[in-house]
N, C-alpha and C positions, 0 to 999 in steps of 0.2 A: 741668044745666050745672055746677053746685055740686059735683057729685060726680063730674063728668070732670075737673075740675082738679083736685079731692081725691087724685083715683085719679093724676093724672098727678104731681101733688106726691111722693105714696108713692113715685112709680114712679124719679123723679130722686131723692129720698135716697139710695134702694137701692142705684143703678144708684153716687152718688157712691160710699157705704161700700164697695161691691164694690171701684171703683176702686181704691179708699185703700190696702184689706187686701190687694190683687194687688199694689200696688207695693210694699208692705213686706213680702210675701212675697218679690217680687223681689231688694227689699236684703239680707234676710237672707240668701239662695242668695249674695250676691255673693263671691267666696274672698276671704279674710283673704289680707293677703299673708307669705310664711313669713319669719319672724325669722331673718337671715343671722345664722353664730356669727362672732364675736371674728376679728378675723385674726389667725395665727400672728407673732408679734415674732420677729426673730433680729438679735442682734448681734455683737460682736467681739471676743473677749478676747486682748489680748497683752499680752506684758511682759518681764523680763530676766532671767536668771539670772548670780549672783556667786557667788562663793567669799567666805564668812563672813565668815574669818581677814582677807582681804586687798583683797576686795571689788571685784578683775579680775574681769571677764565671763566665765565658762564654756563655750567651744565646744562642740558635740557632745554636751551632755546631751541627755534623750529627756523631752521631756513628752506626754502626754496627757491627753486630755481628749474627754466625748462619744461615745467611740468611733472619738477621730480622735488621729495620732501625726507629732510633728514634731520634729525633732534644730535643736537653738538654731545658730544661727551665728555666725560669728568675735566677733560684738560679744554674744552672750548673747543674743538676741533671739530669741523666738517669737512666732507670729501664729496664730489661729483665728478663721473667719468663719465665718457661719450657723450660731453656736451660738440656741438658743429662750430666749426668755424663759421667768420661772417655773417651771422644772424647776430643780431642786438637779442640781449639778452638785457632781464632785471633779475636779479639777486634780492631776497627778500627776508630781511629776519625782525620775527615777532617772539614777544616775552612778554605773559601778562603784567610782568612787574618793572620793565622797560619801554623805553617809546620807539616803535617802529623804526624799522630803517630799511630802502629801499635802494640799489645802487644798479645803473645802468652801464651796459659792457658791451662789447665786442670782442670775441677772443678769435685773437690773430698765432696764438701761439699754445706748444702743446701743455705747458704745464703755466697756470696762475692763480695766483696767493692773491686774495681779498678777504685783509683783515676786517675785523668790526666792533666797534664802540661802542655800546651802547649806554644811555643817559635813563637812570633810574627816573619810575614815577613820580615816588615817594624818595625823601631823605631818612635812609635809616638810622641817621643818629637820632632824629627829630621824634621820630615813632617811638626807639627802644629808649629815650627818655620818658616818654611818656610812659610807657606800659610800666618801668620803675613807678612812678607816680602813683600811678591808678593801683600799682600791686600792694603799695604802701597806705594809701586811704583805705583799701579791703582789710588789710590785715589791722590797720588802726582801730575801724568800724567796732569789732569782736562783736560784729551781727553776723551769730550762725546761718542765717540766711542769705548772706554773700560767701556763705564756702564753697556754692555751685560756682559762681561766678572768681574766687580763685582756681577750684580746678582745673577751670576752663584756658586758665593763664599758662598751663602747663603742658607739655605733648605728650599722647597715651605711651609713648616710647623713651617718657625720662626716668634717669636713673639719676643717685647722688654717688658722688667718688666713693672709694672701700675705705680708703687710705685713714690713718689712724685719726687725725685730726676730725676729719667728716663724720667718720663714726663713731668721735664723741658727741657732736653735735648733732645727729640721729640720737642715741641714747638718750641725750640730753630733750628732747622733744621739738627739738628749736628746727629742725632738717628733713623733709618726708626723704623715705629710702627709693622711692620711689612713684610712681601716678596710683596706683594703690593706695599708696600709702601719706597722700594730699590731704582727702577729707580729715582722717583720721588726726592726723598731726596736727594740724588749726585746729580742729575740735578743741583737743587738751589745751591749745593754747588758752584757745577762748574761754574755756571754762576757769585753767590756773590763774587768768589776769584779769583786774580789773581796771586797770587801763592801760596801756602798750604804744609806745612811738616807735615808728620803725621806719628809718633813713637811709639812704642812699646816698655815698657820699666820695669822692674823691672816683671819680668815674674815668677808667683807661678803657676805649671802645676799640677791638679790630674787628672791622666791617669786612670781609671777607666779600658779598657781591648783596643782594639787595634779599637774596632768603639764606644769608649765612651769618652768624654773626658771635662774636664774644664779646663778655666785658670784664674786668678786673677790676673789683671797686671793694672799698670800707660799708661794711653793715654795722651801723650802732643802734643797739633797743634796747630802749627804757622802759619800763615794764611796774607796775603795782601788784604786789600777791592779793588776789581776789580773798584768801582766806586770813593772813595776817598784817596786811597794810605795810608789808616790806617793802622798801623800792632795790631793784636789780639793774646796773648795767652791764650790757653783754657789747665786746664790740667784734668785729670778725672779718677777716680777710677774704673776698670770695670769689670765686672765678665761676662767671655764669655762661654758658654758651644756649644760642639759640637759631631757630629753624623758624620758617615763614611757613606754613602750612596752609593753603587756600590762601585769603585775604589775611592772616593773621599772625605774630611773632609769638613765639610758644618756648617755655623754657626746657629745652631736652636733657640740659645736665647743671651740677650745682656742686660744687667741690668748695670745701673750706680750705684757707692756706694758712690762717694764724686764727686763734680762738681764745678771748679775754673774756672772762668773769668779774663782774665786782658786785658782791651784795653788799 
């Protein structure tokens, strides 16, 4: 009897330890479950583009960034979504009429503002002094054959103000109404005078960005009647605004604000 329990004691340990090591057998088979990677971040870089000098907003630059290209609008503003976190990025902004600019990043965060400067090629005061000059020795010339070359001083899309004053000086011949109406107007100048000075003077410039531009300056011209050796001074208050067109300043609008005669 002693050694049927004996034998049956054996026979339950066994039968536990099998148990034990089947079930730990089991857990180890059990799969690990697999470590999901990081999720990808993306977030948002925008910001503004100005003009150095003056610090107006830049339309129509081209930045880049990522592999992705966006032209700033009227207010200088760009926008980029779904750029990634932790990759180095450059940010890229080009203006044929500014100098490059390139800025290196990392974005660690979901929303960021990188503003932009940008440092004009040219000095537009320096330019639209000149182009006064050069408009002034064409119209002094009264060689019909530089009235291609005042035309050309003008944008196919200029107009002169309505306003009463303007539209005496249209009337009067001194004013084209408009790019039609350029050749025509120098014409009669050049044929009414026999010789003509015509000055630029007391010059207020607001540069707007490096293709925007006004001026409020004194026009006085002295003038000889080709027909009766009269001399006339005109002198005239004028507010000119201008536009960069290609490589070039073009007058798009011409408004008088006081108008003096003396023959």
């Amino acid at each position: 009897m002693q050694i049927f329990l004996l034998k049956n004691r054996i026979f339950l340990f066994l039968l536990i330890i099998i148990t034990f090591l089947g079930c730990r057998q089991v857990e180890d088979e059990t799969p690990k479950p697999i470590a999901q990677p990081e999720p990808t971040l993306y977030g948002t870089v925008s910001g503004k583009v100005t003009d150095a000098k003056t610090n107006n907003p830049i339309p129509g630059a081209v930045v880049k960034l990522f592999g992705l290209e966006v032209k700033t609008e009227v207010d200088g503003i760009f926008v980029f979504h779904g750029i990634p976190y932790f990759d180095e990025q450059n940010l890229t902004v080009l203006d044929p009429d500014y100098q490059a600019y390139t800025f290196a990043f990392t974005l660690n965060q979901e929303r960021m503002t990188v503003n932009v400067a940008l440092t004009p090629l040219k000095d537009p005061t320096d330019e639209l002094n000149a182009f006064l000059e050069n408009l002034s020795q064409l119209l002094e010339s009264l060689d019909s054959e530089k009235l291609e070359a005042i035309e050309a001083l003008f944008s196919e899309s200029y107009v002169a103000s309505d306003d009463p004053v303007t539209t005496f000086g249209i009337l009067s011949g001194v004013i084209p109404p408009n790019y039609e109406g350029v050749i025509p107007t120098f014409t009669e100048v050049f044929q009414k005078y026999s010789w003509l000075e015509f000055v630029f003077r007391d010059r207020v410039m607001n540069i707007t960005h490096a293709r925007k531009a006004s001026i409020e300056l004194f026009l006085d011209v002295d003038s000889e009647n080709a027909e009766d050796g009269n001399l006339s001074h005109l002198e005239a208050k004028c507010n000119f605004e201008f536009r960069r067109e290609g490589s070039d300043w073009k007058i798009v609008y011409w408004q008088l604000l006081t108008l003096d005669v003396r023959l």
